[in-house]
Backbone bond lengths (Angstrom), bond angles and torsions (degrees), N, CA, C in turn:
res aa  C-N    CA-C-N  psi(-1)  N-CA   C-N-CA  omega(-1)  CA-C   N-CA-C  phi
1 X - - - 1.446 - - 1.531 107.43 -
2 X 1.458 111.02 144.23 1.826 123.56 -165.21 1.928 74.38 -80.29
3 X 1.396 108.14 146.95 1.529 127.85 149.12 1.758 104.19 -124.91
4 X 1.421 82.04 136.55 1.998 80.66 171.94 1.691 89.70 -154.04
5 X 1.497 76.80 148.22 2.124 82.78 -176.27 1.484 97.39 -60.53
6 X 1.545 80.72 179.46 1.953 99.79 -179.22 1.376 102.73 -58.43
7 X 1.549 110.33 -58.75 1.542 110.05 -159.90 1.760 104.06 -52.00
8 X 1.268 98.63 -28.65 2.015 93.29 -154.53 1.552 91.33 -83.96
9 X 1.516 117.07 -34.06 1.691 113.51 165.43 1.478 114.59 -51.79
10 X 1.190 107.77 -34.31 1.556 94.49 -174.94 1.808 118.32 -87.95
11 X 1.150 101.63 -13.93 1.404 110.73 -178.75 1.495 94.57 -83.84
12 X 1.069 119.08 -33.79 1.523 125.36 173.87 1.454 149.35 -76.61
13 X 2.004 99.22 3.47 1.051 134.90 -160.36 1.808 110.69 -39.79
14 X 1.530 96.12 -89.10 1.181 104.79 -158.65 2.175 107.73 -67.47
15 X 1.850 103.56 0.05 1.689 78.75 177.10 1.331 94.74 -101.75
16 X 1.251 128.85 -15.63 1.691 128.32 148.00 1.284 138.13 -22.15
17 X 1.786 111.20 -54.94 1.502 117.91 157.09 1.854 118.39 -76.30
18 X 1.235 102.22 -25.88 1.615 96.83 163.01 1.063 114.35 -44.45
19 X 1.638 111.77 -81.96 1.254 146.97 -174.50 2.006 107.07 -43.87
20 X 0.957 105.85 -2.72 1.957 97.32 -158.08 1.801 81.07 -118.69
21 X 1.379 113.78 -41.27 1.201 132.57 -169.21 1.617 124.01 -63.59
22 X 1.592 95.35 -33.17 1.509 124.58 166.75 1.440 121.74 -79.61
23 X 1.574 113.49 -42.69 1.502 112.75 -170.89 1.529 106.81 -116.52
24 X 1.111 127.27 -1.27 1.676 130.23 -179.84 1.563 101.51 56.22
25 X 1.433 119.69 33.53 1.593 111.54 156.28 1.476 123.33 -115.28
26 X 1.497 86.68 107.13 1.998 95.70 176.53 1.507 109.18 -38.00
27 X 1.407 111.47 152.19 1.843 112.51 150.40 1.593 97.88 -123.12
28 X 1.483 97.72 161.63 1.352 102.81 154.34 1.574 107.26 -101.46
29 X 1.691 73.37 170.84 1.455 89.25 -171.86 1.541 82.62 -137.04
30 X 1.879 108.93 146.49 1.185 124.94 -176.91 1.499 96.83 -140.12
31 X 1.438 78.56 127.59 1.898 107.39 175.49 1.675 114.22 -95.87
32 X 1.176 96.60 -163.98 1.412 93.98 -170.01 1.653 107.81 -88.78
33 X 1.542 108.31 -34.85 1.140 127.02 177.44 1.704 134.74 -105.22
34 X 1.004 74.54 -32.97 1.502 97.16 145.71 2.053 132.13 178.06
35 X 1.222 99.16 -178.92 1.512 96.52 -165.57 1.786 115.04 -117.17
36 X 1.602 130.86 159.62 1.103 139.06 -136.60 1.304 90.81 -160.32
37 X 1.645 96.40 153.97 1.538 111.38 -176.29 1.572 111.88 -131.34
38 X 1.519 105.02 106.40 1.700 106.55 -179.14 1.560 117.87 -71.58
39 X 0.940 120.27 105.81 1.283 114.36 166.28 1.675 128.38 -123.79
40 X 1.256 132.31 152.37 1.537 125.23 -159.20 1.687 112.39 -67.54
41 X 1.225 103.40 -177.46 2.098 92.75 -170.30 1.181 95.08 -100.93
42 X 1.067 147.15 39.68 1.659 145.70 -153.99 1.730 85.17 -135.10
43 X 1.368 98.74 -50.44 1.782 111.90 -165.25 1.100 104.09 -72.75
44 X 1.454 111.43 -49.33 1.684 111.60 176.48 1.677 111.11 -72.38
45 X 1.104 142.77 -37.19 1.209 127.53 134.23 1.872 135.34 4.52
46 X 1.584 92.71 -71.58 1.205 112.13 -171.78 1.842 98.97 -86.60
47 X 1.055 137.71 -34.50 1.387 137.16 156.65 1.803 109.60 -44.44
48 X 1.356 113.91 -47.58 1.273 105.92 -166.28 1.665 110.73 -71.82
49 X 1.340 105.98 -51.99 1.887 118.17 170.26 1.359 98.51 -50.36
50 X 1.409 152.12 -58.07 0.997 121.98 171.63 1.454 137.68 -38.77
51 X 1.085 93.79 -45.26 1.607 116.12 -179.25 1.148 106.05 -65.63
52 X 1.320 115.99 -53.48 2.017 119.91 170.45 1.459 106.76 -38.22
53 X 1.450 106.18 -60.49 1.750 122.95 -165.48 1.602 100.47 -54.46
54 X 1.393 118.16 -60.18 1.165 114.55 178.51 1.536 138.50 -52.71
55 X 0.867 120.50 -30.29 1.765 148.94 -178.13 1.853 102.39 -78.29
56 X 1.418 108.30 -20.68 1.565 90.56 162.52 1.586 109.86 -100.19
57 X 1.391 88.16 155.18 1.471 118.35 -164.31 1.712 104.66 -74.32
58 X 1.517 113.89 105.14 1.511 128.70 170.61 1.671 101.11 94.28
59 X 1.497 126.02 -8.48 2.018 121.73 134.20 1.580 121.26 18.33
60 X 2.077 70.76 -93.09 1.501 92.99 -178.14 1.382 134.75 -20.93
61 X 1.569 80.90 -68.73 1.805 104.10 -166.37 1.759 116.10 -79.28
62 X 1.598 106.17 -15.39 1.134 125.50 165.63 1.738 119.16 -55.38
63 X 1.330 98.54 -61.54 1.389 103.32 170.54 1.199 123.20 -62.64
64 X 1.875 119.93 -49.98 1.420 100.47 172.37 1.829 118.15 -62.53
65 X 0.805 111.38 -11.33 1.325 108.20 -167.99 2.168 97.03 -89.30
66 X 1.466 112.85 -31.53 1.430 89.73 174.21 1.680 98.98 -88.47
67 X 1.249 128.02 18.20 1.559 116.91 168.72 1.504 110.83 -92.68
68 X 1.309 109.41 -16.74 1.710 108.15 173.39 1.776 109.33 -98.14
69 X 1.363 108.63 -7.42 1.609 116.44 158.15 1.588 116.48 -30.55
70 X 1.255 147.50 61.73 1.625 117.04 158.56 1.508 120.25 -25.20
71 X 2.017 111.61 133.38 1.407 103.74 -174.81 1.018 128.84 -60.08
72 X 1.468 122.91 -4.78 1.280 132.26 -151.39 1.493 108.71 -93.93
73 X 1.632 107.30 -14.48 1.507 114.47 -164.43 1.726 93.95 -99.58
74 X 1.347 113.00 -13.19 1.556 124.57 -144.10 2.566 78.84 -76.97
75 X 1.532 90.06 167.55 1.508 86.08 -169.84 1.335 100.89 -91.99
76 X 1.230 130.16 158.03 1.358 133.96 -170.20 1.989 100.80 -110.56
77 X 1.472 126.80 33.59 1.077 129.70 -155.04 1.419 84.63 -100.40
78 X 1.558 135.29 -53.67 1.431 119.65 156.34 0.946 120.99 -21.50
79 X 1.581 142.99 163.08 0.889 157.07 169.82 1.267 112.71 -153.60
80 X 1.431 138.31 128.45 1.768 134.85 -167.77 1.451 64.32 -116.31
């Protein structure tokens, strides 16, 4: 992971959110007092729904368990 101080993050702003926005790799950034992690709103997005998904009770084991599902067993009651 890129670290760059505050000052050089901030001088570095807007090709920072390009750049973070394009490749989904956080940097830190280190302050004087303390330090922070930029990452794009797409990522933090997808961090938070996880976090949602996870926090209900039997989730977890739900999902791994429809990831060892073959599609073939999966129900065809959907319809796209």
């Amino acid at each position: 992971m890129t670290t760059l101080t505050e000052t050089t993050a901030s001088k570095k702003l807007k090709k920072l959110l390009t750049d973070i926005s394009a490749t989904h790799k956080p940097v830190r950034i280190k302050g004087k007092r303390r330090n922070a992690i930029l990452i794009s709103e797409e990522d933090w997005k997808a961090i938070e729904e996880t976090l949602y998904l996870v926090s209900i009770p039997g989730m977890r084991k739900s999902i791994i368990n429809g990831l060892k599902t073959p599609v073939e067993k999966c129900s065809d009651k959907l319809k796209w």
